[in-house]
N, C-alpha and C positions, 0 to 999 in steps of 0.2 A: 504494500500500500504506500505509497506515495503521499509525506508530509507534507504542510502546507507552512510553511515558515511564516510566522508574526512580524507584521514590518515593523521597524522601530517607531522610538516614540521619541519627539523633543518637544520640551515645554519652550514656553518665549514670555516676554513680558508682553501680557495681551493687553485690553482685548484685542480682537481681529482689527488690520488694520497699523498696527503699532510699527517703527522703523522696526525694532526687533524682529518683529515675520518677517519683514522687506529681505532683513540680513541672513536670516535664518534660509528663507528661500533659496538665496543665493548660492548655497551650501548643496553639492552632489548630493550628499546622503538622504537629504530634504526632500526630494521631490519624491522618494515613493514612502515616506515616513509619516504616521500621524502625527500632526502636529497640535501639541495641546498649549491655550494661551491660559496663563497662569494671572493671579490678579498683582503680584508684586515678584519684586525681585527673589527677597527670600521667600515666596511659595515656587517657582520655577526651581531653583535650587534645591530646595526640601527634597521636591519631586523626586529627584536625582537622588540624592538620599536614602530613600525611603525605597527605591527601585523601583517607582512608578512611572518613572523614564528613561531613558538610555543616554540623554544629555539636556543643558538648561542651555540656552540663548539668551544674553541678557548685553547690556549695556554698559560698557567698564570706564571709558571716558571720552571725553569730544574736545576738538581742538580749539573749541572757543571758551566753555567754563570748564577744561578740566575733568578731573576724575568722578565718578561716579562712588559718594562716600557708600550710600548701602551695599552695593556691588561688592567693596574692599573691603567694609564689615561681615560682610558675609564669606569670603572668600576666608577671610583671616581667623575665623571660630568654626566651632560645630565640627561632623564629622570632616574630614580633607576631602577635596576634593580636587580634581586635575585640570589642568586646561590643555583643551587638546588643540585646538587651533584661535586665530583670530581670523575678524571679518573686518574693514574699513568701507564703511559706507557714506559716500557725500549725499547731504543733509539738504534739503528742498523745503523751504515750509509755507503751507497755504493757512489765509485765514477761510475759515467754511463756519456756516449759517444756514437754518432750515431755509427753506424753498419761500420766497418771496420778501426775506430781510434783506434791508438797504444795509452800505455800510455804517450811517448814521444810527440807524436801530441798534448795531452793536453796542451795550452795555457791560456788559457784562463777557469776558472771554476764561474759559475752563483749556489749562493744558497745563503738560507736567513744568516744574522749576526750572529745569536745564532749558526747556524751550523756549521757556518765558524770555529766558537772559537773553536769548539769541536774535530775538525776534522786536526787542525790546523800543528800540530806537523807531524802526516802523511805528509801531504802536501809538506810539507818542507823535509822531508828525500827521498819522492820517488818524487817530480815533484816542485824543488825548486821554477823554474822559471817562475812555471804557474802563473798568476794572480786573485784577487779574485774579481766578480762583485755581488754586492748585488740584488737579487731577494724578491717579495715580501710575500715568501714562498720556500718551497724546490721544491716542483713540477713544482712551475710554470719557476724555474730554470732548471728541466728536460722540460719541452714545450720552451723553447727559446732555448734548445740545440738544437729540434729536427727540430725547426722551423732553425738552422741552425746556430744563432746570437752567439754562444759561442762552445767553445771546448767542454767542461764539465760541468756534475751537480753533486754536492752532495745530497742525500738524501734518502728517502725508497726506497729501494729496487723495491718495487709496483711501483715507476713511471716509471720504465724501461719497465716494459709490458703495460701500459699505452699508455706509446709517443715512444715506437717502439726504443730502445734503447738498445748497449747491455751493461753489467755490468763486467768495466773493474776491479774492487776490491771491494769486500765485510769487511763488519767490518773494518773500515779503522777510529774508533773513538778514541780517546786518552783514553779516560776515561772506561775502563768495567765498566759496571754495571749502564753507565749514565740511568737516568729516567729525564722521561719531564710528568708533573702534566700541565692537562688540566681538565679547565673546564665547568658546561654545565651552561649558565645564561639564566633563562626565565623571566616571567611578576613576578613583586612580587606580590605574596597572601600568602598560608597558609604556614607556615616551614611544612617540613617533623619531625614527631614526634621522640624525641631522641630515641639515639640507646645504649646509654651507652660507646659508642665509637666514639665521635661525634667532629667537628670543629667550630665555631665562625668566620666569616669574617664580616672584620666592615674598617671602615676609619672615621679617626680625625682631625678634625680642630680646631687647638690652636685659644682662643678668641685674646690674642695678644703675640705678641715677647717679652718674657723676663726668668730670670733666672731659672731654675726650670722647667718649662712650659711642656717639655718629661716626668721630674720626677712626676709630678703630675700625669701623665696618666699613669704611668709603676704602681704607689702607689697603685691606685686604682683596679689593678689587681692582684698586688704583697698580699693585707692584706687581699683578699677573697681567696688566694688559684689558683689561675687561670695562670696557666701552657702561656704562648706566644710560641709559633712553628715560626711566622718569625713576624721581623717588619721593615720597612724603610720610609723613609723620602722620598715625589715628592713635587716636585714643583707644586704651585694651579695658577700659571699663573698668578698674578695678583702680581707682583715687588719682587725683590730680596729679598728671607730672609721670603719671606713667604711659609711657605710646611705644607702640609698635610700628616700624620702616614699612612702607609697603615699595616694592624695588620689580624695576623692569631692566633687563638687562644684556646685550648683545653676546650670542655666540649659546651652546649649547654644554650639557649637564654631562654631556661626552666625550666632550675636547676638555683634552687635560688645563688648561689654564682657568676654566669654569670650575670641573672637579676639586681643585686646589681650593680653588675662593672659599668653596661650598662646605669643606671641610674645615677650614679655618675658620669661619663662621660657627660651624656646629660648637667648636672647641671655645671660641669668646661670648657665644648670646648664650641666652637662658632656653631658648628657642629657634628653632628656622626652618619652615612650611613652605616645604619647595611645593607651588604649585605648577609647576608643568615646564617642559623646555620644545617648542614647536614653531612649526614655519611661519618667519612676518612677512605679512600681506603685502607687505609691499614690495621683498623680493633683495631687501638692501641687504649687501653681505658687509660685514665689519672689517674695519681695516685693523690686520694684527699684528701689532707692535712688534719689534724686534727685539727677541728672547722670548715670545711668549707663545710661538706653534707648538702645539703637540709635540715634534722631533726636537724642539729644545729642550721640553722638558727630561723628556728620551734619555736623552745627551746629558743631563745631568744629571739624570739619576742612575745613569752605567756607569759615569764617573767618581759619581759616590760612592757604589757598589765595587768598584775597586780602589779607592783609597781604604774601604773597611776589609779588603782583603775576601768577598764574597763576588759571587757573580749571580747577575739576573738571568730571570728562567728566559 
């Protein structure tokens, strides 16, 4: 008898409609996968968790405000979770309104914070006096319009034929060229094998509060050669003064000059939650300093190995 195999399942920050589906879409494995729209970050995630999906879609930061703090809250507690790849999705945003509102009728406009910020300046030139209600997604800011609770929503475009909407201005973002970087977290197991064009995502917990305590962790990426792309300081919840590094980082967890880092790390934090090492979107390979390839390290640790009078395998 011939089984019938269960497509997988990805949750996304819903509802339908949201840039997350957009990115998620985008994604091979997506198109024959059910895809389930979660109502927040940490429920997409959970999902994954819990083994109610095979991976979360979610939102991690954008090139105009930044990091997405729930996204890195969530990453940084609870069970571990991996990141298997990223998405870089440029960023379009419509204002949309039930079927027959002016843009003067707009009042009142529902979309999430990050969008707000983006979209901000428009606002202000063409509908000063409208107000901004936070949603907990763009979309689901387009379904409370339609549902009737708000004037306006900003967001894709897609949620206007969605929730029956029409689209009173297009590109209405301050920024050309904004990009929003999502990405897809599943169960941890094997990394994806490097690509020569690869990223590092990890978080750090200092042992304690005191002087030095960042430098020591920058050190130890800085004297193998290891490029950082972003880092910031969260809060770990547990009293003032105490934070955890959330760190992105060029080259991968298999080349020895990352390996090093990663282990020197484990030996000075209290903590360090390698969340995944996998291909960047964008294809940019790291430039690596000289003494710090793989065959150097090679090189000196056969060297080592015969000054101590031993030989490697």
């Amino acid at each position: 008898m011939t089984s019938v195999s269960t497509p997988p399942r990805y949750a996304y920050l819903g509802p339908e409609g949201t840039f997350s589906q957009a990115a998620l879409l985008s994604l091979p494995q997506a198109k024959a996968a059910e895809l389930v729209p979660a109502v927040t970050v940490a429920d997409a995630l959970d999902a994954v968790r819990r083994g109610d999906a095979d991976g979360a879609l979610v939102p991690f930061e954008n090139s105009v405000e930044g990091s997405v703090p729930r996204t890195l809250d969530e990453l940084s507690s609870g069970t571990p979770l991996r990141i298997a790849c990223e998405i870089l999705l440029p960023v379009s945003f419509a204002l949309m309104a039930r079927p027959g509102t002016s843009l003067g009728d707009v009042r009142t406009i529902a979309t999430m914070s990050h969008a707000e910020s983006q979209v901000r300046g428009w606002l202000r030139s063409h509908i000063p006096d409208a107000r901004f209600v936070a949603s907990s997604s763009t979309a689901e800011g387009a379904r409370l319009v339609a549902a009737g609770q708000f004037d306006g929503a900003v967001g894709d475009a897609l949620a206007a034929d969605i929730y029956g909407l029409d689209v009173l201005a297009r590109d209405i973002q301050d920024n050309d060229g904004a990009v929003t970087r999502f990405v897809l977290a599943v169960p941890p197991g094997d990394v994806p094998p490097q690509t020569g064009a690869d990223k590092t995502s990890l978080v750090c917990y200092i042992a304690d509060d005191h002087a030095g305590a960042l430098l020591e962790i920058l050190t130890e990426f800085a004297v193998r050669g290891v490029n950082l792309t972003r880092i910031e300081s969260r809060p770990t919840g547990e009293g003032l003064g105490r934070y955890s590094f959330s760190i992105d980082c060029e080259g991968h967890i298999d080349e020895a000059r990352m390996g090093e880092a990663l282990s020197a790390l484990h030996r000075i934090c209290e903590d360090v939650r390698f969340l995944g090492s996998y291909a960047r979107a964008d294809g940019a390979a790291p430039t690596v300093r000289r003494a710090t390839a793989d065959g150097d390290f090679a090189e000196a640790a056969a060297w080592l190995a015969r000054l101590r009078g031993t030989d490697l395998p």
